[in-house]
C-alpha positions as CSV (number, residue, x, y, z in Angstrom):
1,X,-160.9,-49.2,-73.4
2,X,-157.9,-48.3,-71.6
3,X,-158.4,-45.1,-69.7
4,X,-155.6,-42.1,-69.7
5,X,-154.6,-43.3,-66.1
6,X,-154.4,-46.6,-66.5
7,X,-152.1,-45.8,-68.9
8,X,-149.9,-43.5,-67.1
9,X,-150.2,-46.1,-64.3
10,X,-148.5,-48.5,-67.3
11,X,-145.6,-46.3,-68.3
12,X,-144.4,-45.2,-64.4
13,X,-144.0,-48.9,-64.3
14,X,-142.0,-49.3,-67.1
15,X,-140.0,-46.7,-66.3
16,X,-139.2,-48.3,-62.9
17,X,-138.5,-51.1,-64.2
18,X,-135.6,-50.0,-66.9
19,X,-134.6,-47.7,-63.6
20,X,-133.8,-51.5,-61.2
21,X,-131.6,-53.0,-64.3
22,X,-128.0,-52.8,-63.8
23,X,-126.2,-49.7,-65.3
24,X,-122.3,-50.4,-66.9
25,X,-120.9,-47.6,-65.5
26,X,-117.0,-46.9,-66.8
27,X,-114.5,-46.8,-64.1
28,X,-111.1,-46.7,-64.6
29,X,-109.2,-47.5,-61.3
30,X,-111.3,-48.8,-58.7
31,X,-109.0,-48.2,-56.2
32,X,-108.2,-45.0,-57.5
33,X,-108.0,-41.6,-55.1
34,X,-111.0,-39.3,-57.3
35,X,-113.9,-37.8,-56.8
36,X,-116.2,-40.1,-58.9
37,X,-114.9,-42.8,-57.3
38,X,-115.9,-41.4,-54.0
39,X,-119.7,-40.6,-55.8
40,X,-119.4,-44.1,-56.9
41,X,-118.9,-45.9,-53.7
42,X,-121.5,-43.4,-51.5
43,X,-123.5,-45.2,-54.0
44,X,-122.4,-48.4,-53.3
45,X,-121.8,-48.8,-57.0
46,X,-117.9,-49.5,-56.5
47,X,-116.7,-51.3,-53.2
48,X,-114.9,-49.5,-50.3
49,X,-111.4,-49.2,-50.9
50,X,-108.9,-51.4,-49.7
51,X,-107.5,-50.2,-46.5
52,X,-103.8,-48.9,-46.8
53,X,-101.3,-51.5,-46.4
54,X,-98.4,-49.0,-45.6
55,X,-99.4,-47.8,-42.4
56,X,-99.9,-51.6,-41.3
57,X,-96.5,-52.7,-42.7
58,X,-95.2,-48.9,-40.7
59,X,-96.3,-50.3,-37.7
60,X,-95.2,-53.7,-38.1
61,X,-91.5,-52.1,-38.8
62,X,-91.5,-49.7,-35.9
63,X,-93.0,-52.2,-33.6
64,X,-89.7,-54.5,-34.7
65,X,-87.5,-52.2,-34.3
66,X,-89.3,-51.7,-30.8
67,X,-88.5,-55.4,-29.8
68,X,-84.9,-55.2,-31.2
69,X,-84.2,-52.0,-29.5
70,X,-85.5,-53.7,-26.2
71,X,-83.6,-57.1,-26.6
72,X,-80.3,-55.7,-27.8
73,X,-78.6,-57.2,-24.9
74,X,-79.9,-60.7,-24.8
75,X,-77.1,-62.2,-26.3
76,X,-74.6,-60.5,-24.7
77,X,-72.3,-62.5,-22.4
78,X,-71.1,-61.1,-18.7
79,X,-68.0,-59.5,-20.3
80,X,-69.4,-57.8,-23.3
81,X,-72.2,-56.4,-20.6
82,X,-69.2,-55.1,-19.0
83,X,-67.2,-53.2,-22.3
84,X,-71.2,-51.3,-22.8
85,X,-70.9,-49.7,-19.1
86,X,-70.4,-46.6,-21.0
87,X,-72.9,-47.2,-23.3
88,X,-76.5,-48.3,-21.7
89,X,-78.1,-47.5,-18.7
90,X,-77.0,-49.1,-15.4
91,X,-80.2,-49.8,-14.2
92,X,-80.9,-51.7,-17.8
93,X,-77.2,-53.9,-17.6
94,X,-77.8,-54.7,-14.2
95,X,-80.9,-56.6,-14.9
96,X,-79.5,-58.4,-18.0
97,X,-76.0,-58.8,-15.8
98,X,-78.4,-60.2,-13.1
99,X,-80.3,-62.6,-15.6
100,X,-76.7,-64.2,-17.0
101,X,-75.2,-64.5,-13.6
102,X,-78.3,-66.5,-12.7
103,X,-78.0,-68.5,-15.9
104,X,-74.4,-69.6,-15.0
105,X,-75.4,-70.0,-11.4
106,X,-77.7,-72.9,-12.9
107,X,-75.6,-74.4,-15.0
108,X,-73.2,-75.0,-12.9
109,X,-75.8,-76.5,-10.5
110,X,-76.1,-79.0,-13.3
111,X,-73.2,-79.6,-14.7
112,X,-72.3,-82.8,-12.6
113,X,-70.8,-85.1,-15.1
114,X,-68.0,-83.1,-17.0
115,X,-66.3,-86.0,-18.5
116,X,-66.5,-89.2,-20.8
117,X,-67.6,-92.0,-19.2
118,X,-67.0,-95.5,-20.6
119,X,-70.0,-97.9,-20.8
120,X,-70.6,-101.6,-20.1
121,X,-73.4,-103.4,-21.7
122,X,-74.4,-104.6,-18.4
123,X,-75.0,-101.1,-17.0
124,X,-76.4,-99.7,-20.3
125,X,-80.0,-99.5,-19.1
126,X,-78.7,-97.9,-15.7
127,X,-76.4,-95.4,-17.5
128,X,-77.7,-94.0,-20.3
129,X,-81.7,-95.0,-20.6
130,X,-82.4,-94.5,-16.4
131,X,-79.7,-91.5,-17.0
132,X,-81.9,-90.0,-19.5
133,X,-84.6,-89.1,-17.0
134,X,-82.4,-86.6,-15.5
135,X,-80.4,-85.0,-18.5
136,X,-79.7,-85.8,-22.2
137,X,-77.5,-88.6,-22.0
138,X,-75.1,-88.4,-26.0
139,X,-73.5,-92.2,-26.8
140,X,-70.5,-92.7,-28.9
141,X,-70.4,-95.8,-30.1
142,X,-67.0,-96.3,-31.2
143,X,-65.0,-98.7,-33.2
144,X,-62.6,-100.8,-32.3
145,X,-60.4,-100.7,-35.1
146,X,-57.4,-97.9,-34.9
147,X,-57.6,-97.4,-38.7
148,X,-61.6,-96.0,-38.2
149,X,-60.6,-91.7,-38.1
150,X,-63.6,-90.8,-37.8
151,X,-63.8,-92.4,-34.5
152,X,-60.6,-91.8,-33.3
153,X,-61.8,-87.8,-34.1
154,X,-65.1,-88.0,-32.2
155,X,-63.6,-89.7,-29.4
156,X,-61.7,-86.2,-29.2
157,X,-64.6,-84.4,-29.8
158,X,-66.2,-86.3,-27.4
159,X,-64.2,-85.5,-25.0
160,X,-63.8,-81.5,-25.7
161,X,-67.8,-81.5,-25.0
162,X,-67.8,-83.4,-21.9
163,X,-66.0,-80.6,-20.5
164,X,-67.6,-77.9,-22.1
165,X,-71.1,-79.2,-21.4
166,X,-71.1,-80.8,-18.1
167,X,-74.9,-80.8,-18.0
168,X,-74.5,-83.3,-20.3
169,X,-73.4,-87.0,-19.9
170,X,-71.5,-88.4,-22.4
171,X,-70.9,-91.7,-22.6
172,X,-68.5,-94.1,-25.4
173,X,-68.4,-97.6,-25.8
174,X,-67.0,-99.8,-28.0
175,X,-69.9,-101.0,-30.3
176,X,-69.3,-104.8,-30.8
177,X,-69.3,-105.2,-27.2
178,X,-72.4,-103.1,-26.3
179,X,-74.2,-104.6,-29.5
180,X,-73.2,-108.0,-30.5
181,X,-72.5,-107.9,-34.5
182,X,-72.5,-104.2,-34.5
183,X,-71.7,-103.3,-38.3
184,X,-68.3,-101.8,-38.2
185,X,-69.5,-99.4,-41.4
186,X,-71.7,-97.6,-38.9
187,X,-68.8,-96.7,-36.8
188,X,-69.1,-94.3,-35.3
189,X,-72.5,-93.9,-34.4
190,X,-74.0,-91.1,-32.0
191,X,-77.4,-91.4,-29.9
192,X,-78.9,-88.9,-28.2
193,X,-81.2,-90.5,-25.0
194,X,-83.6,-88.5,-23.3
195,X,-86.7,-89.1,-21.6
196,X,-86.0,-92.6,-21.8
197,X,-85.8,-92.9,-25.2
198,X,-83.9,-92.6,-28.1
199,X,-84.5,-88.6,-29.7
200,X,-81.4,-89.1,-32.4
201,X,-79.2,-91.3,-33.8
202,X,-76.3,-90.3,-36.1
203,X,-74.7,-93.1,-38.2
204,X,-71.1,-91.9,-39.0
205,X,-69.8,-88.6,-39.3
206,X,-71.1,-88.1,-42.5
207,X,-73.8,-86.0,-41.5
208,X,-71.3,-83.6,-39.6
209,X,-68.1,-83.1,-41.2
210,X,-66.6,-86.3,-42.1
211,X,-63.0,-86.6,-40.6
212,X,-62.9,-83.0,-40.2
213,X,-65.7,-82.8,-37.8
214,X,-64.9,-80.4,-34.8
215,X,-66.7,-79.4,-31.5
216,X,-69.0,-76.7,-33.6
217,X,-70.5,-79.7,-35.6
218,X,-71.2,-81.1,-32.4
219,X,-73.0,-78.2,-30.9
220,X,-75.3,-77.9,-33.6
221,X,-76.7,-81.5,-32.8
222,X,-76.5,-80.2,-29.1
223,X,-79.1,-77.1,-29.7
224,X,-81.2,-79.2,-32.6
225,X,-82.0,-81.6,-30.3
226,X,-82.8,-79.0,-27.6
227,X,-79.8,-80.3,-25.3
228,X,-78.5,-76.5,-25.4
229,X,-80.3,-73.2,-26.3
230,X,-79.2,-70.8,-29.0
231,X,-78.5,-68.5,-26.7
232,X,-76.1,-70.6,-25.0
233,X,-72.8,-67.9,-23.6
234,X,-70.8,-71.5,-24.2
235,X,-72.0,-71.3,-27.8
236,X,-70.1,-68.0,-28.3
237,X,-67.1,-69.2,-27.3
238,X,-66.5,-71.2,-30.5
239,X,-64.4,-69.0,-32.0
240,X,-61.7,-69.4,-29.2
241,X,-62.3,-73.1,-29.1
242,X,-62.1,-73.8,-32.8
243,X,-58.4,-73.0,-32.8
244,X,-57.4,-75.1,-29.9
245,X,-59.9,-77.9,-31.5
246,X,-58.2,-78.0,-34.8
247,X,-54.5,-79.1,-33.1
248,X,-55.4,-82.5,-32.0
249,X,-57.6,-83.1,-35.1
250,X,-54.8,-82.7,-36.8
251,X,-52.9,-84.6,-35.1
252,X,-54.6,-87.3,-35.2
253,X,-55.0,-87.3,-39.5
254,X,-51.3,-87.1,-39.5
255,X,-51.1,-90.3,-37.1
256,X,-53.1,-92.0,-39.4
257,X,-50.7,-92.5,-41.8
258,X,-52.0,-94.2,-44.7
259,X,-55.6,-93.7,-43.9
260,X,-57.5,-91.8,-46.7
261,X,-59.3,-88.5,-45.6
262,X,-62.1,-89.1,-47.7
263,X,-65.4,-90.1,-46.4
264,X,-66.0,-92.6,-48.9
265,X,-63.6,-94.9,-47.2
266,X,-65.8,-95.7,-44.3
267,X,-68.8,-96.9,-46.6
């Protein structure tokens, strides 16, 4: 016979039991800002909140704005250092006017070749792979038919960088005599040496601008290959350059006569 504590012993434990089974307890917004939501996660009921992102993406901004604030003057060439005299702190220019005088200080160090130079097959390995070691060596290989535009433009192209970029060899040959059987179709075609070894090759001018490729085309191969950084102070001279560039371009699609413009021709 089951005594009276035995059977108050019985019902505690029920009573426990219902007590450990999970209660459904209605909650609107989790993430809500309210006091039952705070009872309900001191109870571990509900999770934590989610952190604020607003403060985070605060920070993020002010830190950016930090950085721009700091570097405002990194792409400013020696003269436009010059107009902010007015502007910025002396002490500040003076170290950036410092940093681009050593930057031109260097490149004129390097800038040893500062023209075209014609290739032989025999001195290919010497000129442009052994070259390649030292700087980035850029190829034009050229046809030898006057009626091909498109090399008679990059030849003046060629030539505008050489100048511009004397850290740079540049180098043109015609192609059926550096590589016998050269597909005339491929004419022009540009290669980019360094290291030894071929980093680009550009079949045409297709991939540029077609006959009315101009030095700016150029330059973007120049800073995708890594032969010249973005923040290059010759790079911001293309605005001056493209109207010089654009007279002999011209001139030489009028001198071609009947020669068609499009790029289909040279298929």
């Amino acid at each position: 016979m089951t005594t009276l504590r035995q059977r108050l012993h019985i019902s505690l434990t029920c009573a426990r039991s219902k007590m450990d089974l999970p209660v459904n307890v209605p909650v609107d917004n989790p993430n809500a800002d309210t006091e039952w939501n705070d009872i309900l996660r001191s109870k571990g009921i509900i999770p934590e909140k989610p952190p604020d992102p607003d403060p985070i993406i605060q920070e993020a901004l002010i830190e950016a704005e930090k950085r721009a604030h700091e570097n405002r003057l990194e792409d400013k060439d020696l003269d436009e250092l010059h107009e902010l005299e007015d502007d910025e702190d002396e002490e500040f220019l003076a170290q950036y006017r410092n940093k681009r005088l050593a930057e031109l200080s260097a490149l004129q160090k390097a800038s040893v070749y500062g023209q075209v130079y014609p290739l032989q097959k025999r001195d290919y390995t010497r000129d442009v792979t052994e070259a390649s070691k030292k700087a980035f060596v850029f190829v034009n290989l050229t046809s030898s038919l006057g009626s091909n535009v498109e090399s008679r433009v990059l030849s003046e192209v060629w030539r505008q960088a050489s100048v511009k970029y004397g850290d740079i060899k540049f180098c043109e040959a015609k192609a059926d005599m550096c590589i016998e059987g050269y597909p005339e179709r491929n004419c022009p075609t540009i290669l980019v040496y360094k290291d030894g070894d071929i980093k680009r090759q550009i079949l045409t001018l297709r991939e540029l601008n077609g006959v009315k490729t101009r030095l700016k085309d150029l330059e973007k191969v120049l800073v995708e290959v890594g032969a010249a950084n973005e923040s290059d102070a010759r790079l911001k001279r293309r605005d001056s350059d493209e109207d010089q560039d654009s007279l002999p371009n011209q001139k030489i699609k009028s001198s071609a006569g009947a020669a068609n413009d499009d790029d289909d021709d040279w298929d």
